[in-house]
C-alpha positions as CSV (number, residue, x, y, z in Angstrom):
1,X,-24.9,-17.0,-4.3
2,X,-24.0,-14.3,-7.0
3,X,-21.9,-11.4,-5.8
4,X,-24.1,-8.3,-5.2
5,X,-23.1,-5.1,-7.5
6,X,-21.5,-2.1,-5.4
7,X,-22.7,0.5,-8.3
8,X,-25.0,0.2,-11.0
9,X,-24.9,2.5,-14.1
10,X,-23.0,3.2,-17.5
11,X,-19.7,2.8,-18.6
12,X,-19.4,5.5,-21.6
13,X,-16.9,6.4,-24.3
14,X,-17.6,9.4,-26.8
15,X,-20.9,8.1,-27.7
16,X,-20.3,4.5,-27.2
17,X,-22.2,3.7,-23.9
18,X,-23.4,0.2,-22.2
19,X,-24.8,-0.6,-18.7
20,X,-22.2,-2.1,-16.6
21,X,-22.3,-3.1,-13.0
22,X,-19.3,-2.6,-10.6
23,X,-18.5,-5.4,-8.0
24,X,-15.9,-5.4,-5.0
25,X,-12.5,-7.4,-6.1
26,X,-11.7,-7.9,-2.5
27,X,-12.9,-9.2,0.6
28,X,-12.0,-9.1,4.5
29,X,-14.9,-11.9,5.4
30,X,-12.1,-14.2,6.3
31,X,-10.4,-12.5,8.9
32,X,-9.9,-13.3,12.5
33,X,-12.7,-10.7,14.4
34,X,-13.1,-10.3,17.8
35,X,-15.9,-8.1,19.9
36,X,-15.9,-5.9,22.4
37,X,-16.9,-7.8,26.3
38,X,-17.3,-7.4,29.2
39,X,-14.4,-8.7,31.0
40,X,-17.0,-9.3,34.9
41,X,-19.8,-10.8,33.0
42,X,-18.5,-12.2,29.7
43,X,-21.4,-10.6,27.8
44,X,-20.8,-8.3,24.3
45,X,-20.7,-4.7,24.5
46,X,-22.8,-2.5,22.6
47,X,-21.8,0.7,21.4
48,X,-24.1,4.0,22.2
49,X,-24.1,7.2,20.9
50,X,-25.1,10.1,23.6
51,X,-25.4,13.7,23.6
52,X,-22.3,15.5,24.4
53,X,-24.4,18.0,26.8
54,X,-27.8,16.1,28.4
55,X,-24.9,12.9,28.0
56,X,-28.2,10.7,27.3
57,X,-28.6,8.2,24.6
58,X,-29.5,9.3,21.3
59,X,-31.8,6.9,19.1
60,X,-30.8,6.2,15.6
61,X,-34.4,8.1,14.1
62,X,-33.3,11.4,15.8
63,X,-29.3,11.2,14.4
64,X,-28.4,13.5,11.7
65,X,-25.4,14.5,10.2
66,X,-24.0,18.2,11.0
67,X,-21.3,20.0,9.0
68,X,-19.2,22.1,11.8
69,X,-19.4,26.2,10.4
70,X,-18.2,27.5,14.1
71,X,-18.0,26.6,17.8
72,X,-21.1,24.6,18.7
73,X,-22.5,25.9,15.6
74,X,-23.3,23.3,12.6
75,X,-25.5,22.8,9.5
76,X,-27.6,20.1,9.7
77,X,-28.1,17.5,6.4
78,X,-30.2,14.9,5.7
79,X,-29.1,12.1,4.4
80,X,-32.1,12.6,1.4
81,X,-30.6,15.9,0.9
82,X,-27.1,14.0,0.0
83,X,-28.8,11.1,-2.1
84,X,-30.5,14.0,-4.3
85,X,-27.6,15.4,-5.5
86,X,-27.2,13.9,-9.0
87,X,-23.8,14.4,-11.2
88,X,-23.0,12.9,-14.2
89,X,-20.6,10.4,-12.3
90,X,-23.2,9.4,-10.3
91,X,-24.4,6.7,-12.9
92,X,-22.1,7.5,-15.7
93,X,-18.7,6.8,-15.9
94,X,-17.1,8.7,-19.1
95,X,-13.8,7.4,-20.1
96,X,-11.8,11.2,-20.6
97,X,-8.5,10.1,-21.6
98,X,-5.9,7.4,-21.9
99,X,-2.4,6.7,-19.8
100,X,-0.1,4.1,-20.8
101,X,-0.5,2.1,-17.9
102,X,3.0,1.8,-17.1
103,X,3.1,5.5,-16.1
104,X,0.8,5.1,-13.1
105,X,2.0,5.8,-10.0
106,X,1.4,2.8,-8.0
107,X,1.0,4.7,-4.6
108,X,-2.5,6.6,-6.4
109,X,-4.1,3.2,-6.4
110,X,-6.4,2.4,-3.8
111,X,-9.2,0.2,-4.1
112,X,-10.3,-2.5,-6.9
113,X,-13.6,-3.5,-8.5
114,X,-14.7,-5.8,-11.3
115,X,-16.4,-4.3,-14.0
116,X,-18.8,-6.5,-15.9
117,X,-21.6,-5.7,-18.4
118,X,-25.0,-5.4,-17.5
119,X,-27.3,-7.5,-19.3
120,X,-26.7,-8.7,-23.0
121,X,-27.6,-5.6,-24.7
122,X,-24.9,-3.6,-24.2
123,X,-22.4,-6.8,-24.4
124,X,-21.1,-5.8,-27.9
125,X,-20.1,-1.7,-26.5
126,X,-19.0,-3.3,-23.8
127,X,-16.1,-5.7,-25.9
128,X,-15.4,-2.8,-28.0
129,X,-14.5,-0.2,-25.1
130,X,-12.4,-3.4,-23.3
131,X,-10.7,-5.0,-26.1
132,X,-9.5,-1.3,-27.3
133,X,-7.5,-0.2,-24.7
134,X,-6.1,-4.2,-24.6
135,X,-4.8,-3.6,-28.5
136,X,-3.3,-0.2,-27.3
137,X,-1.9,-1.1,-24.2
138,X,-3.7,1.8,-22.8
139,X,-5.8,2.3,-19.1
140,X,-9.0,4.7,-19.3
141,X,-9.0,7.2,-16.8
142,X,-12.8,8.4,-15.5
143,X,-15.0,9.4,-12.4
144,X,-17.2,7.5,-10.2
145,X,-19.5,8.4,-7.4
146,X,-19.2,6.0,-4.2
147,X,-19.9,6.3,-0.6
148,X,-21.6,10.0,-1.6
149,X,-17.9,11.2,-3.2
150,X,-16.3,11.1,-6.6
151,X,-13.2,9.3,-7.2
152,X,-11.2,9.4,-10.0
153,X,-10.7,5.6,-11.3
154,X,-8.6,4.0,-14.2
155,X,-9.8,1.1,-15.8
156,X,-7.9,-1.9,-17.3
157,X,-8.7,-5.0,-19.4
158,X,-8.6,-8.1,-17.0
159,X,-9.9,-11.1,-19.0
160,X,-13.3,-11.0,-19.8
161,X,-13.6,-7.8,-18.2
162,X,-12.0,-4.5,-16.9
163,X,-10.6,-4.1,-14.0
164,X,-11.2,-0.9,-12.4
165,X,-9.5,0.9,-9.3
166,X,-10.2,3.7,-7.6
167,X,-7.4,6.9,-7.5
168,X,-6.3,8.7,-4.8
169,X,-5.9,12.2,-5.0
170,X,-3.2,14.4,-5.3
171,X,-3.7,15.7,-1.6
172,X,-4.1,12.2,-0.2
173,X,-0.6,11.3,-0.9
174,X,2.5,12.6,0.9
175,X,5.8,13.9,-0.8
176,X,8.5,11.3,-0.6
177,X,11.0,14.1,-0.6
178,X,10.5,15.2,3.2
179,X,11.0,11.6,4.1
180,X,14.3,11.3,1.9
181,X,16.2,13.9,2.0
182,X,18.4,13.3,4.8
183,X,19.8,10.2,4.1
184,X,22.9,10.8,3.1
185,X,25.1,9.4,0.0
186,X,27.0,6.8,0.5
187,X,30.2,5.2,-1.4
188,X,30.0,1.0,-2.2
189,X,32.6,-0.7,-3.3
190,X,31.9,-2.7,-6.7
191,X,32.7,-5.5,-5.0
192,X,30.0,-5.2,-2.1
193,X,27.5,-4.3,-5.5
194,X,27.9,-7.0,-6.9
195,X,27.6,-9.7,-3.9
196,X,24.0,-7.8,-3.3
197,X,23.3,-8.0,-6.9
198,X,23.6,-12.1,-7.0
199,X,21.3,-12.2,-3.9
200,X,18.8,-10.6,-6.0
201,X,19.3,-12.3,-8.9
202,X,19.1,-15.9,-6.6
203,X,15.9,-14.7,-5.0
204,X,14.1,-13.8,-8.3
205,X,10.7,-15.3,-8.6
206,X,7.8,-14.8,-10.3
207,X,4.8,-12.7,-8.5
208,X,2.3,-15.4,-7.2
209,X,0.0,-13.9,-4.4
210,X,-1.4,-18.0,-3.7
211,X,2.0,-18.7,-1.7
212,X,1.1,-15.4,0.4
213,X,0.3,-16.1,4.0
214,X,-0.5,-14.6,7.1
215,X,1.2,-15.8,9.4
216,X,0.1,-13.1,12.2
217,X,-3.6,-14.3,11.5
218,X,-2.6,-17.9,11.7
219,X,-0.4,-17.5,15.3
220,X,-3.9,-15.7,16.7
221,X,-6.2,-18.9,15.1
222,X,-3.9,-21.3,17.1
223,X,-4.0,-19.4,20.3
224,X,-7.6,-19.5,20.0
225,X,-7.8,-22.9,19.2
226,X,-5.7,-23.0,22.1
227,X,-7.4,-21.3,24.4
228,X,-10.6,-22.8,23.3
229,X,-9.1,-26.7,24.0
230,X,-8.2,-25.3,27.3
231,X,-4.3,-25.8,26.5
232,X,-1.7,-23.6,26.7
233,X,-0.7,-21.3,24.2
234,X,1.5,-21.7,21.9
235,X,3.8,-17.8,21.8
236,X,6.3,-18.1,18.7
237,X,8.8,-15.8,19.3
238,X,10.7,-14.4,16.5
239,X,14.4,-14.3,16.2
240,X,15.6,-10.4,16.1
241,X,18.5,-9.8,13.4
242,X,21.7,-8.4,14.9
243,X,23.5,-5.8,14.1
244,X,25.6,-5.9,11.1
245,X,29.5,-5.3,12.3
246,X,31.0,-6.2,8.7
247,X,29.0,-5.5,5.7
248,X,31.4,-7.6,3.9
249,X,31.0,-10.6,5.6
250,X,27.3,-10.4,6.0
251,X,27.1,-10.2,2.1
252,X,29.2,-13.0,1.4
253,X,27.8,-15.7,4.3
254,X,24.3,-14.7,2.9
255,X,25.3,-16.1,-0.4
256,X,26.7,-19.2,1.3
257,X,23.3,-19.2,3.0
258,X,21.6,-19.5,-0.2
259,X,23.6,-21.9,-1.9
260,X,22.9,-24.2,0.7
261,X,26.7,-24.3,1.7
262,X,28.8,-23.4,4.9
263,X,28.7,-19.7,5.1
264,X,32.5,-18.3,5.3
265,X,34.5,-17.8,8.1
266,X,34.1,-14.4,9.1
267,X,36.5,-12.0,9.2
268,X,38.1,-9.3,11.5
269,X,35.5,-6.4,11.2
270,X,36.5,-3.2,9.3
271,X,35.9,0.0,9.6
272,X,32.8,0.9,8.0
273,X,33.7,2.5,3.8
274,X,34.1,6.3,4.3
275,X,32.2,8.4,2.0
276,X,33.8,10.7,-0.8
277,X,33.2,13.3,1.9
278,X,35.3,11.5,4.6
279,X,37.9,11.0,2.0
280,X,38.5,14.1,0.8
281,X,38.2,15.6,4.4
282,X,41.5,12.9,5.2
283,X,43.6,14.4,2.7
284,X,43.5,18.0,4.5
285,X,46.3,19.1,6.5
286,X,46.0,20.0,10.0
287,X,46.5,23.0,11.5
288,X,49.3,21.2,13.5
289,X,50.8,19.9,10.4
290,X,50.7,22.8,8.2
291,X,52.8,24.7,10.7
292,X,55.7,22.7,10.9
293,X,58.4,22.9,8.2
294,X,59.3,20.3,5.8
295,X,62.7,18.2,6.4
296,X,65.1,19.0,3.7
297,X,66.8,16.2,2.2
298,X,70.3,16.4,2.5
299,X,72.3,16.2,-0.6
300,X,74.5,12.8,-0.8
């Protein structure tokens, strides 16, 4: 069965334009779902909408949506009154400018499509538009309308096609600063950099979402397989890491670990490394100290 279009319209470039056609690039189909029952009876639920004063059902002909201006005071909008309103991003989407795609943000990304051209008549405006911003290294940057609201989107070559995903807004993503700025700096020692840096550099790999799995979803398809064979269930139970008493340690039997040897013997635990801070705070005489006299040596 061929995958149904989201969005229909034109992809456009100065004066360059072609029909194009914009098609989810994910899916949620396969996941584990479960309904809503009723735990006496066994039978599914069905959700109803009622009327926060009379509390009586409302059918879905006599539902509109209501835009709140003051208490228990709201404009009312069809949903004819929404699909009227026609912008240019509504069936257009006009490439403004160019980024190099390594200066994207990651966290403004939010949701992808395939973008594929429409027919054969456009194919050739279609190829030039792609196969441009592939010789440039260069993402477009427009506007779409979906679900009644513009998003901004950037668009990328992705084989045959573009990819395109939709932008957040500015608004939409929160300041890493507030969450950051109290951790405090801390002093390493060289030696405890480089003992994390050969972990990384033994756990390299290349990115390859097939070896992804989710093993959450397949713990809940055995316990209802399970539950449906009228075993047992099966509860994997996780074990928790400890805490870490020497970093040192910790570093150097994870390297064993991955080598496949026997990790080292642990040693006694040290004081946790004291910041430059701490240091300098050490070297500070005491009240105590700076009131008593230096001993004189006494001459031979």
């Amino acid at each position: 069965m061929a995958p149904r279009a989201n969005w229909k319209g034109y992809l456009k470039l100065s004066l360059v334009s072609c029909e194009i056609a914009l098609y989810p690039a994910t899916s949620s189909s396969e996941r584990v779902r479960f309904n809503r029952l009723n735990r006496q009876t066994g039978n599914r639920l069905k959700q109803l909408l009622v009327d926060a004063q009379t509390e009586e059902a409302v059918d879905r002909a006599d539902q509109i949506k209501g835009y709140q201006v003051g208490k228990n005071a709201y404009v009312q909008v069809e949903d004819e009154e929404l699909d009227a309103i026609k912008i240019e991003s509504t069936h257009t989407i006009d490439v403004e400018s160019f980024v190099d795609i390594d200066e994207v943000d990651k966290r403004y990304l939010d949701t992808p499509y395939y973008i594929a051209p429409e027919g054969s008549v456009g194919l050739e405006a279609f190829t030039v538009i792609r196969d441009a911003m592939r010789d440039k290294s260069k993402a477009g940057l427009g506007r779409v309308v979906i679900s009644r609201r513009e998003r901004m989107v950037l668009l990328e070559p992705l084989g045959k096609g573009i990819l395109a995903t939709l932008l957040r807004y500015p608004y939409e993503v929160r300041d890493h600063d507030e969450y950051f700025e109290d951790i405090p700096e801390v002093d390493i020692a060289d030696e405890m950099r480089d003992l994390a840096a050969h972990i990384v550099e033994r756990k390299a790999a290349k990115f390859d979402p097939s070896k992804f799995e989710d093993r959450y979803e397949n713990a809940v398809v055995d316990l209802l397989k399970s539950k449906e064979a009228g075993r047992p269930a099966h509860v994997p139970e996780a074990p928790r890491p400890s805490n870490v008493i020497s970093l040192m340690d910790a570093l150097r039997q994870s390297i064993a670990a991955e080598k496949g040897g026997v990790p080292a013997k642990a040693s006694k635990p040290k004081a946790p490394s004291k910041t430059s801070a701490d240091r300098a705070k050490a070297k500070e005489p005491t009240k105590e100290a700076a009131k008593k006299p230096r001993k004189t040596r006494k001459a031979g």
